[in-house]
C-alpha positions as CSV (number, residue, x, y, z in Angstrom):
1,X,-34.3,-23.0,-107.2
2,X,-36.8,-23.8,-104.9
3,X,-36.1,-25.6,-101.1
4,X,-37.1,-28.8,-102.1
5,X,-34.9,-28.6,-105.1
6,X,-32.2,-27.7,-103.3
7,X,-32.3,-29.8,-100.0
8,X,-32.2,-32.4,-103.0
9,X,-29.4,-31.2,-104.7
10,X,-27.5,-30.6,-101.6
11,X,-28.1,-34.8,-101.0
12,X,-26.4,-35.6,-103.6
13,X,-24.0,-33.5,-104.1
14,X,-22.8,-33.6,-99.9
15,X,-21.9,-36.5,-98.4
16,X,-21.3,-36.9,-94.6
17,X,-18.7,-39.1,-92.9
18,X,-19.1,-40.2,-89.3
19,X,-17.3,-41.7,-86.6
20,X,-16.4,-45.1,-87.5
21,X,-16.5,-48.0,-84.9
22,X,-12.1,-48.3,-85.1
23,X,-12.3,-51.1,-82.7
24,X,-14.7,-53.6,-80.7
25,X,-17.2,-52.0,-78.9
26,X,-15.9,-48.8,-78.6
27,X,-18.8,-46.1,-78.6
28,X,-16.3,-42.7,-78.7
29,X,-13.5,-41.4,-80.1
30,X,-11.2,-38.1,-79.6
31,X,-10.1,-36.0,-82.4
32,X,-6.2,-35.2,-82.1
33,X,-5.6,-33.9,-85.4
34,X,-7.2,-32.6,-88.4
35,X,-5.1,-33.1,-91.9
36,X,-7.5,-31.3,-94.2
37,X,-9.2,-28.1,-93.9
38,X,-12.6,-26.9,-95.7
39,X,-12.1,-26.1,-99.0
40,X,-9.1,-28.9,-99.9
41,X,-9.3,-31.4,-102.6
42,X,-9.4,-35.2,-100.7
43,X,-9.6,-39.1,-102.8
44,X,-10.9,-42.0,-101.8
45,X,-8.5,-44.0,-99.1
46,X,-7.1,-40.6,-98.1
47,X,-6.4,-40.0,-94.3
48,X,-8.4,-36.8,-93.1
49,X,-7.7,-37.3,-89.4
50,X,-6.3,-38.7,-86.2
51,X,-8.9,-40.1,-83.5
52,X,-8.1,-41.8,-80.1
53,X,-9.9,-44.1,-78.8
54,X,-10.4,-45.6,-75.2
55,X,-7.3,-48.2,-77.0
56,X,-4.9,-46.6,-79.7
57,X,-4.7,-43.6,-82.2
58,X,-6.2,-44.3,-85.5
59,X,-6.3,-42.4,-88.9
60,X,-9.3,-42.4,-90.4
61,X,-8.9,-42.6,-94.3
62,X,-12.3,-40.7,-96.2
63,X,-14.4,-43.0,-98.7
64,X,-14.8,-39.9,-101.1
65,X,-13.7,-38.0,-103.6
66,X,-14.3,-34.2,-103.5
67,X,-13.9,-31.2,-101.6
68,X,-13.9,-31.0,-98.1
69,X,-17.2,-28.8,-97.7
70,X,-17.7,-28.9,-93.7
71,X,-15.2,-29.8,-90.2
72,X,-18.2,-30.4,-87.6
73,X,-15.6,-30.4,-84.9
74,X,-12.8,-28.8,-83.1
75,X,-9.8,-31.5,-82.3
76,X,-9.9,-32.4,-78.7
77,X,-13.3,-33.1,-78.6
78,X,-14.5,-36.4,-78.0
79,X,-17.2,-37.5,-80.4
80,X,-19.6,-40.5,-79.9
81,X,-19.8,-43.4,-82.7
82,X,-22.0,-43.3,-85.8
83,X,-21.8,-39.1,-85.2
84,X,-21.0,-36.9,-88.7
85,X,-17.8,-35.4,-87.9
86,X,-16.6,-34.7,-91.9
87,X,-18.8,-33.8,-95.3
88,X,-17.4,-33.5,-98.9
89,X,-18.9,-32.2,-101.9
90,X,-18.4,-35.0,-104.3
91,X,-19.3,-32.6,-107.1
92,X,-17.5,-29.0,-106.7
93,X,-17.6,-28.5,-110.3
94,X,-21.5,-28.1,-110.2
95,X,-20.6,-24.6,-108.4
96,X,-21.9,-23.5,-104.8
97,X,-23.8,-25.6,-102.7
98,X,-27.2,-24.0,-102.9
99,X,-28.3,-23.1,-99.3
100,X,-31.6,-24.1,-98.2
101,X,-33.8,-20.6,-97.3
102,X,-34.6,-20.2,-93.6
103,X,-38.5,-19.4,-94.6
104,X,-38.4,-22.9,-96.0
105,X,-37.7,-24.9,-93.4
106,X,-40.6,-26.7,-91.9
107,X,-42.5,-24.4,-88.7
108,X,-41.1,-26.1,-85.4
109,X,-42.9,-28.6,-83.6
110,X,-43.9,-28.5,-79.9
111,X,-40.9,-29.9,-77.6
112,X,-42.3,-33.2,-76.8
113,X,-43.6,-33.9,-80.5
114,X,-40.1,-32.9,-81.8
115,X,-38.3,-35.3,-79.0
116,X,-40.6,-38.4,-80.3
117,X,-39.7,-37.7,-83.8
118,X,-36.2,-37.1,-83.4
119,X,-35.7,-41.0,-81.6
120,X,-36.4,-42.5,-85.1
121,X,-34.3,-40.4,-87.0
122,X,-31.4,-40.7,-84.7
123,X,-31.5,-44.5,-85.4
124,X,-31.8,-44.7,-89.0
125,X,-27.5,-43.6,-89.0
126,X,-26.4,-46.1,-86.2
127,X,-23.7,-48.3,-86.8
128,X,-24.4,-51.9,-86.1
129,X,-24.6,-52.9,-82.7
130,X,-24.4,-49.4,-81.2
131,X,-27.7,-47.2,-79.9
132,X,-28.4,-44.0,-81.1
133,X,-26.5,-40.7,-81.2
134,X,-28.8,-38.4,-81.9
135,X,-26.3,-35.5,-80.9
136,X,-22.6,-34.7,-80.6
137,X,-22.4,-33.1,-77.1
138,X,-22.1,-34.7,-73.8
139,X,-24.6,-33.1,-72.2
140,X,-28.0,-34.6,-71.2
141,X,-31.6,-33.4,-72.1
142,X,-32.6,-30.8,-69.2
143,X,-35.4,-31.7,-66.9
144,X,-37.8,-30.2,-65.1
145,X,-37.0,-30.6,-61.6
146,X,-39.5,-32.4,-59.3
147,X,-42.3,-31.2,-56.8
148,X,-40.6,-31.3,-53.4
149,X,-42.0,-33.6,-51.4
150,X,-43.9,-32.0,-48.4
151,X,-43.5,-33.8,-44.7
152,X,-46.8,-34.1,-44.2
153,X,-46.9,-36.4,-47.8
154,X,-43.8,-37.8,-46.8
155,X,-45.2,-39.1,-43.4
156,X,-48.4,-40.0,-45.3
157,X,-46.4,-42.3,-47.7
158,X,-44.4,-43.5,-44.5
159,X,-47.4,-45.0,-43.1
160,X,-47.4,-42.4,-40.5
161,X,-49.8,-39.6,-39.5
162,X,-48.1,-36.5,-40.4
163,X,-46.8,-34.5,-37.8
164,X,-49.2,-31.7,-36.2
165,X,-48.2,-27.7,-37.1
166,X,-46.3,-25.6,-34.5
167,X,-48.4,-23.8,-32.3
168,X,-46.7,-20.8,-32.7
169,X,-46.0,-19.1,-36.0
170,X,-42.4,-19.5,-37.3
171,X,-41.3,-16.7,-39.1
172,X,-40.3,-18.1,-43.2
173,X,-37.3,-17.0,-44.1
174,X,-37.6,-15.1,-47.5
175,X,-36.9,-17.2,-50.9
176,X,-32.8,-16.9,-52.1
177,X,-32.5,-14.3,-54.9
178,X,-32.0,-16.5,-58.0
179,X,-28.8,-14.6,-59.9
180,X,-30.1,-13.5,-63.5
181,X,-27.3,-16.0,-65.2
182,X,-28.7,-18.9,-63.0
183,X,-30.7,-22.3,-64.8
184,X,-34.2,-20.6,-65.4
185,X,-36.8,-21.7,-63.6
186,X,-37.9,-25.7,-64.1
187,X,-35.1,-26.7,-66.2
188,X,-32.2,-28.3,-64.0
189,X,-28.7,-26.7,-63.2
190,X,-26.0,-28.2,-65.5
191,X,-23.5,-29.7,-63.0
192,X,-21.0,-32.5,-62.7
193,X,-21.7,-35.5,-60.5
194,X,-19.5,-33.9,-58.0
195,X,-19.9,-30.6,-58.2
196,X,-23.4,-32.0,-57.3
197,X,-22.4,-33.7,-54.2
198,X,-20.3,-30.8,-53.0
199,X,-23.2,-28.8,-53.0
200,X,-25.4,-31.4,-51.3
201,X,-22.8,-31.9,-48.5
202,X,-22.2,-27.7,-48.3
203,X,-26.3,-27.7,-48.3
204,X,-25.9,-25.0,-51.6
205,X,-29.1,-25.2,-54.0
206,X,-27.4,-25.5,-57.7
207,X,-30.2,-23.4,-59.0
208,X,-29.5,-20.2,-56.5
209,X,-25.5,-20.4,-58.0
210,X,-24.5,-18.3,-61.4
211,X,-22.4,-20.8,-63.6
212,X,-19.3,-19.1,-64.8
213,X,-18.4,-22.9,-66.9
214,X,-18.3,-23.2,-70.7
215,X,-21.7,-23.9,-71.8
216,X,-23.4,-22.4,-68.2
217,X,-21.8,-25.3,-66.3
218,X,-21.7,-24.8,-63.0
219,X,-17.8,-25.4,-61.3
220,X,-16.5,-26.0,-57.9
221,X,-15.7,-22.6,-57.6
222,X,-18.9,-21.5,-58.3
223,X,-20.2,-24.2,-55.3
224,X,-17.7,-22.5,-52.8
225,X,-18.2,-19.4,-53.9
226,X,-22.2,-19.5,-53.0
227,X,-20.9,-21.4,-50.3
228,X,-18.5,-18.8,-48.4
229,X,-21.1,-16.1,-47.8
230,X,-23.9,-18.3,-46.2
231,X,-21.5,-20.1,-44.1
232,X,-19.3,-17.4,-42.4
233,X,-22.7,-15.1,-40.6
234,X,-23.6,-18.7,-39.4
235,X,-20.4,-19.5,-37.9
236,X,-19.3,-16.4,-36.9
237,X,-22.9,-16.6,-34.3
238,X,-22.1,-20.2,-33.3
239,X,-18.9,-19.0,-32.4
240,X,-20.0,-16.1,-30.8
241,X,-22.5,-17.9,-28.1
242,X,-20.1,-20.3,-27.3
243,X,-18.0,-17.9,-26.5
244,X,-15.0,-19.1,-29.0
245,X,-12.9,-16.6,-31.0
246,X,-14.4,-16.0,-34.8
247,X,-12.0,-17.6,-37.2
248,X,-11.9,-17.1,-40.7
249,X,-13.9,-20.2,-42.5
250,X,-11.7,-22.7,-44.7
251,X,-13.5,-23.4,-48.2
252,X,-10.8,-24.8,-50.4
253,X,-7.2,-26.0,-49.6
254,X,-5.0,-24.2,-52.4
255,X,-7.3,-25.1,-55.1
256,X,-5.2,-22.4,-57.8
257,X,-2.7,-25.1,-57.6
258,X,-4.6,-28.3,-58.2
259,X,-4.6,-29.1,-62.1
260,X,-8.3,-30.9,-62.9
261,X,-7.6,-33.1,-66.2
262,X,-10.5,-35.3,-68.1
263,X,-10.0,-39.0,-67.8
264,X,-10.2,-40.3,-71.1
265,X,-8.6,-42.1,-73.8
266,X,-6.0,-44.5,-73.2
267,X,-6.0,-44.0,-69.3
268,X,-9.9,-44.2,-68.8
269,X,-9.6,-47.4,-70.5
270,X,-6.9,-48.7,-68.4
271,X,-8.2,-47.7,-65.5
272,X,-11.8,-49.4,-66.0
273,X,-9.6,-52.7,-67.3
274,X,-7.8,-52.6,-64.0
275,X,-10.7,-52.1,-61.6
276,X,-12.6,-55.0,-63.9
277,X,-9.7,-57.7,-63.4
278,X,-8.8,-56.6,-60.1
279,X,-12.8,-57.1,-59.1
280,X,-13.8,-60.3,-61.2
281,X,-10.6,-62.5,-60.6
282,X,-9.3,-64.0,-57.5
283,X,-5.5,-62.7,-58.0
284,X,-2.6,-64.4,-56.7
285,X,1.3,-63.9,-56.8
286,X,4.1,-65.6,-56.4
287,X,7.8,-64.4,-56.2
288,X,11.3,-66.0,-57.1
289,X,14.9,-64.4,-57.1
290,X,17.1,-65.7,-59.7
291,X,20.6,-65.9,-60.6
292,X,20.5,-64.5,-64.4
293,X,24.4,-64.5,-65.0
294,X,24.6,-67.2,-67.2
295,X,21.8,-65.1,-69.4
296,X,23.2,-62.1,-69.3
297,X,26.4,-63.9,-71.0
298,X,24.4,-65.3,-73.5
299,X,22.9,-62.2,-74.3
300,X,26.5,-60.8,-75.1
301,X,26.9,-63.9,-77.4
302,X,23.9,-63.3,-79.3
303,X,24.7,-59.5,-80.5
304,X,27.9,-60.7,-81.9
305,X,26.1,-63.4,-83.5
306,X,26.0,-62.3,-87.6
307,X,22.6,-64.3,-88.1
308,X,21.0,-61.8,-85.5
309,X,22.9,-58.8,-87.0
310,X,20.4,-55.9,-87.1
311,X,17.9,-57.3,-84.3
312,X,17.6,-56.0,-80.6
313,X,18.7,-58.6,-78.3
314,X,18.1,-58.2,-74.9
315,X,17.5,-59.7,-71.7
316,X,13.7,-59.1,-72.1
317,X,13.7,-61.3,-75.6
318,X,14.9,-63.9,-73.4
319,X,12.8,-63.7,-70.5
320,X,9.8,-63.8,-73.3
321,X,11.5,-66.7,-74.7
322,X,11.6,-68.5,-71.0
323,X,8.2,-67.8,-70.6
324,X,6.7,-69.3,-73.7
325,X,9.0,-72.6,-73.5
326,X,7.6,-73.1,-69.6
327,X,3.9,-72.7,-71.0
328,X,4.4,-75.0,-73.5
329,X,5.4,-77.2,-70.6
330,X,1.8,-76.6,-69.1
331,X,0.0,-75.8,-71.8
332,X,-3.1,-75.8,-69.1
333,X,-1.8,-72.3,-68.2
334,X,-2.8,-71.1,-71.5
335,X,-6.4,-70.7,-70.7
336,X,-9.5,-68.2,-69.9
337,X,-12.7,-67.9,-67.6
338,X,-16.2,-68.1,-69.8
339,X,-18.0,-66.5,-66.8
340,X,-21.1,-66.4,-69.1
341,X,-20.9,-69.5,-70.7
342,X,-19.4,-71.3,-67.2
343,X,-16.6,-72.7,-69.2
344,X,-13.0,-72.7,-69.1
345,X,-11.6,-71.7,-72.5
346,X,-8.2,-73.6,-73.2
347,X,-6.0,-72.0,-76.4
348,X,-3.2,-73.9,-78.3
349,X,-2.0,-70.3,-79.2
350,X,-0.2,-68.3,-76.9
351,X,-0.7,-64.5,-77.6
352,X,2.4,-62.7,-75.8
353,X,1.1,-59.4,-74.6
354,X,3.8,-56.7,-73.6
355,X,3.1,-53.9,-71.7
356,X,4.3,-50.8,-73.2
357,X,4.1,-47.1,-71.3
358,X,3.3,-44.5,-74.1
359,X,2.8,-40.9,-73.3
360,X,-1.1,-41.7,-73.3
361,X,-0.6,-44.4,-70.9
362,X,-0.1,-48.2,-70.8
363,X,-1.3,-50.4,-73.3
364,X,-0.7,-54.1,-73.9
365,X,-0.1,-55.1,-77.4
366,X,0.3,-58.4,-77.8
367,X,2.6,-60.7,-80.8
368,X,0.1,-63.3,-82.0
369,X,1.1,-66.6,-82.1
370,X,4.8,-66.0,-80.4
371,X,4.6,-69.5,-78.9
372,X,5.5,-70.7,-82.5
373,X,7.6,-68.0,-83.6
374,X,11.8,-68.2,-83.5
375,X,14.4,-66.1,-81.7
376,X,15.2,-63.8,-84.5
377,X,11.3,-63.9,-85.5
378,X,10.5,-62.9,-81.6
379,X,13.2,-60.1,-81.7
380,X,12.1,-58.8,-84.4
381,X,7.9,-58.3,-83.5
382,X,9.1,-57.6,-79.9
383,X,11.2,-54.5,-81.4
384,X,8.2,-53.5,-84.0
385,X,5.9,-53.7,-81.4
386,X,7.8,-51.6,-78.9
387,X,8.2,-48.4,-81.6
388,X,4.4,-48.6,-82.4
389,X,3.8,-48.2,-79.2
390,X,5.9,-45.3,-78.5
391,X,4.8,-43.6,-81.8
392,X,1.0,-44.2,-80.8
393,X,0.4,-46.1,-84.0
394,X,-0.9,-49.3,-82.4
395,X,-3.9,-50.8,-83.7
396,X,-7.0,-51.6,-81.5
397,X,-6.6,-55.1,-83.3
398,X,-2.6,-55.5,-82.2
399,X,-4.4,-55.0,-78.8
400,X,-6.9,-57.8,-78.5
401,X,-6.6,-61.5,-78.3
402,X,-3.8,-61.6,-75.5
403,X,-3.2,-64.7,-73.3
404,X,-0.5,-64.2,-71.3
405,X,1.6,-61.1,-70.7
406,X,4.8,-59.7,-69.4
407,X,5.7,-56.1,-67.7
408,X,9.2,-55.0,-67.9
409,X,9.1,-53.0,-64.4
410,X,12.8,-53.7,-64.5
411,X,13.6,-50.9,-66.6
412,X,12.4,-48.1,-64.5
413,X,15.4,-49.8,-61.6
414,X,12.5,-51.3,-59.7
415,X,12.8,-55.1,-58.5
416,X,9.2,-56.5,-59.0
417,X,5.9,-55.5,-58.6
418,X,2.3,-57.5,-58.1
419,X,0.7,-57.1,-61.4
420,X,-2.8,-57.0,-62.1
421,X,-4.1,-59.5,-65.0
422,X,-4.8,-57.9,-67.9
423,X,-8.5,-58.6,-68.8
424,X,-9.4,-62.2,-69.9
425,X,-6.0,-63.5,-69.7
426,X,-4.8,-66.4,-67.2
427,X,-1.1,-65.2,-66.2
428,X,0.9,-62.0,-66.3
429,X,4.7,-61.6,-65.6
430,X,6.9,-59.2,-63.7
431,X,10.3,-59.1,-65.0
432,X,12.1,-56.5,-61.9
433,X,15.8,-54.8,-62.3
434,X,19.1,-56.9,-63.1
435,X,21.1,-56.0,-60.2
436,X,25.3,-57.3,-59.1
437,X,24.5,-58.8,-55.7
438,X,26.3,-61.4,-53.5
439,X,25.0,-65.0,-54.0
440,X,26.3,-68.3,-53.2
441,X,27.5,-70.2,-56.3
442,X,29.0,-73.6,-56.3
443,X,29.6,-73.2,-52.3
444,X,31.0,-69.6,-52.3
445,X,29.8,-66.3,-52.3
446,X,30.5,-64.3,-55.3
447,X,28.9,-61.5,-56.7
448,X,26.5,-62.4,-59.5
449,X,24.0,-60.7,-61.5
450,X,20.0,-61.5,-59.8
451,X,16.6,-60.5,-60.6
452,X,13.0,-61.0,-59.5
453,X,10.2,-62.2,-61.0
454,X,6.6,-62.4,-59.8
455,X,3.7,-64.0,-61.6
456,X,0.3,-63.0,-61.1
457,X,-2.6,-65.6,-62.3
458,X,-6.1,-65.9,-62.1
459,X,-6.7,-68.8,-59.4
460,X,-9.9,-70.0,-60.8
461,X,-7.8,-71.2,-63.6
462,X,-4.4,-71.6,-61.9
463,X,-4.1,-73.3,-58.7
464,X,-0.9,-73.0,-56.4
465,X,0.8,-76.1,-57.6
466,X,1.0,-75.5,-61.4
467,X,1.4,-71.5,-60.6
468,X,4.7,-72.4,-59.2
469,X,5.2,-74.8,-62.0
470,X,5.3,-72.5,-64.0
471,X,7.4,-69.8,-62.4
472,X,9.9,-72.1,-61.3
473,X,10.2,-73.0,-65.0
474,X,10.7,-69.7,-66.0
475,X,13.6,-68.8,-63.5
476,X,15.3,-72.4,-64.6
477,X,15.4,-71.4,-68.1
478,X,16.7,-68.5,-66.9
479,X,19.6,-69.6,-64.4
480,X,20.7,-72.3,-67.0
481,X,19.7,-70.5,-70.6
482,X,20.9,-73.9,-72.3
483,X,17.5,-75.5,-71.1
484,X,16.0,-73.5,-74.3
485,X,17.4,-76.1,-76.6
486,X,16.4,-79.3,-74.3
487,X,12.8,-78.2,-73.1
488,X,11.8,-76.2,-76.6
């Protein structure tokens, strides 16, 4: 069979999942788990693997029949969108996949011709809405580093007439000794951003230093290790004409018991959120202590109720159910900030987002439409929603569309906290511990069961006056639960 024939055969015979887009906007995923192996028989709707993305873990079901021919990655490695990570051989029974002969392939281009041709290519298997991926690997095209810039050019370009030579020959120090498993000459060190600036600040050259990284990355180790040498002769005669006792240079503080882990997934995410909302709108909080007795009672009534038999009743289903009844009261709340489109988006939908820690960090799922929804209808998403989380199993989907939100800080025996917003919603709500304290009730004081709440809301939306509305409604409904009937 001749190449051509082949590479044909192989076409139709292989076919070649990639990373699907499991969410909006997202551009990478991390594989946790394989379920197949090469060699296994998979069908259509069948789920081949486990990916996280920057919002939830997804399985991805294959849209084949066959035999898995080819696993293009490792799990734990984080592979960009629109990227082949899967192929099947939809027709085993046809027998070996013929392999195309090396001879065959066509001669290699120069570097630049084959880096114009490989741009189109790269785009003709993007997803919509997403730029090329023309490779799986995070690492960027080496460049040939630039001509240094001389003083005399530098003063020219300054404006300035370049500095006259010394009238006395300096002696040149000789050229470092470039180790043999150093960048080769031209192409640029591989180095993280700051590894970089480490070796700026310690003055090291990244191209005199011998990675010992996977894939001849350079580390910190390798910085201080170039680093420790050239510094301690030069200290040592500082030291030595000032007449100060030589001391052994410091390089890194106990570095073999730092732990150095990738920020990805679920926490990169959060942490971009956070810095977003903290930066773009003008927070604001606002704190109330509360008497919750009369709650807590009615709490106890509800899990001996038989139509709620089965459900989780606790005080957070209430304090959810507080807070929807006193947005409906100022529905205005229920809004968000159209920076682009300088508007102010008002919803007659409340989203209730919860904020759930999972062992890959916090993520706010959110019960759609829970301003409309019943007690036992609330109790019953809130509980769902909770063991999704916890399981990892949420949905990027279950995860977008929030309005308004609530943290349970309470749980974890702390009293309240000053939330940050979650992104493109108007108000979020700190529910703190339940605690016996002493409070005055009808003229004496007894001891009673309190909390604190705190509500943090964007002000653009929200001013002062209807932010305290609002949380003054809440801790009403609250102290006197029987205000549920009369205000829903």
């Amino acid at each position: 069979m001749t190449a051509g024939t082949a590479g044909a055969a192989n076409a139709q015979r292989i076919r070649e999942f990639k990373m699907p887009d499991v969410g909006e906007g997202l551009t990478e995923a991390e594989i946790l788990k394989w379920y197949v192996r090469p060699g296994d028989t998979v069908t259509d709707g069948q789920v081949v693997c486990e990916v996280e993305t920057a919002k939830a873990a997804v399985e991805l079901p294959i849209p084949y029949d066959g035999v898995v021919h080819t696993l293009n990655f490792d799990e734990g490695t984080t592979v960009d969108v629109g990227t082949v990570i899967i192929s099947v051989d939809t027709d085993p029974g046809a027998g070996p996949v013929q392999e195309q002969p090396a001879e065959a392939a066509a001669p290699a281009a120069p570097a630049a011709d084959a880096e114009e041709e490989a741009e189109p290519q790269g785009r003709q298997a993007v997803l919509v809405g997403y730029g090329a991926a023309p490779s799986s690997t995070k690492r960027r095209a080496r460049k040939p580093q630039p001509e240094p810039v001389t003083a005399g050019l530098q003063a020219e370009l300054n404006g300035r007439a370049a500095p006259a030579p010394p009238a006395t020959p300096v002696a040149v120090p000789a050229p470092p000794v470039v180790p043999a498993a150093s960048a080769p000459v031209g192409e640029r060190p591989l180095a993280k951003p700051p590894v970089r600036k480490l070796a700026k600040d310690l003055g090291i050259d990244l191209a005199t230093i011998a990675p010992t990284g996977p894939g001849g990355v350079i580390t910190r180790d390798d910085v201080y290790a170039a680093a420790a040498p050239a510094e301690a002769p030069a200290a040592a005669s500082a030291e030595a004409e000032a007449g100060v006792p030589a001391v052994a240079p410091v390089t890194a503080f106990d570095a073999a018991r730092e732990r150095r882990v990738p920020i990805k997934g679920v926490r990169k995410a959060t942490a971009q959120a956070m810095v977003a909302s903290a930066f773009t709108a003008p927070h604001v909080t606002e704190f109330i202590t509360v008497d919750v007795t009369r709650t807590m009672k009615l709490v106890q009534e509800l899990k001996q109720d038989p139509d709620l038999a089965g459900l989780r009743i606790n005080p957070l289903l209430l304090v959810a159910k507080a807070f929807l009844v006193a947005i409906r009261r100022h529905p205005e709340v229920n809004a968000a900030w159209d920076e682009a489109n300088q508007e102010i988006v008002y919803k007659d939908y409340i989203n209730l987002g919860i904020a759930a820690a999972t062992p890959r960090g916090l993520i706010v799922p959110n019960i759609k439409d829970a301003g409309v929804k019943t007690l036992p209808q609330l109790a019953t998403e809130l509980a769902e929603l909770v063991a999704t989380a916890r399981e990892g199993k949420t949905t990027p989907a279950a995860m977008t569309g929030g309005t308004v939100t609530i943290t349970n800080v309470g749980v974890f025996g702390v009293d309240t906290g000053t939330p940050i917003l979650n992104p493109g919603e108007s108000a979020i709500l700190a529910f703190g511990a339940i605690k016996l304290q002493p409070w005055v009730h009808k003229g004496k004081i007894k001891p009673r069961q309190v909390t604190t709440l705190a509500l943090s809301f964007d002000h653009r939306l929200i001013d002062g006056e209807l932010g305290s509305k609002l949380l003054a409604d809440v801790a009403a409904v609250l102290e006197r639960p029987k205000r549920l009937i009369t205000w829903a």
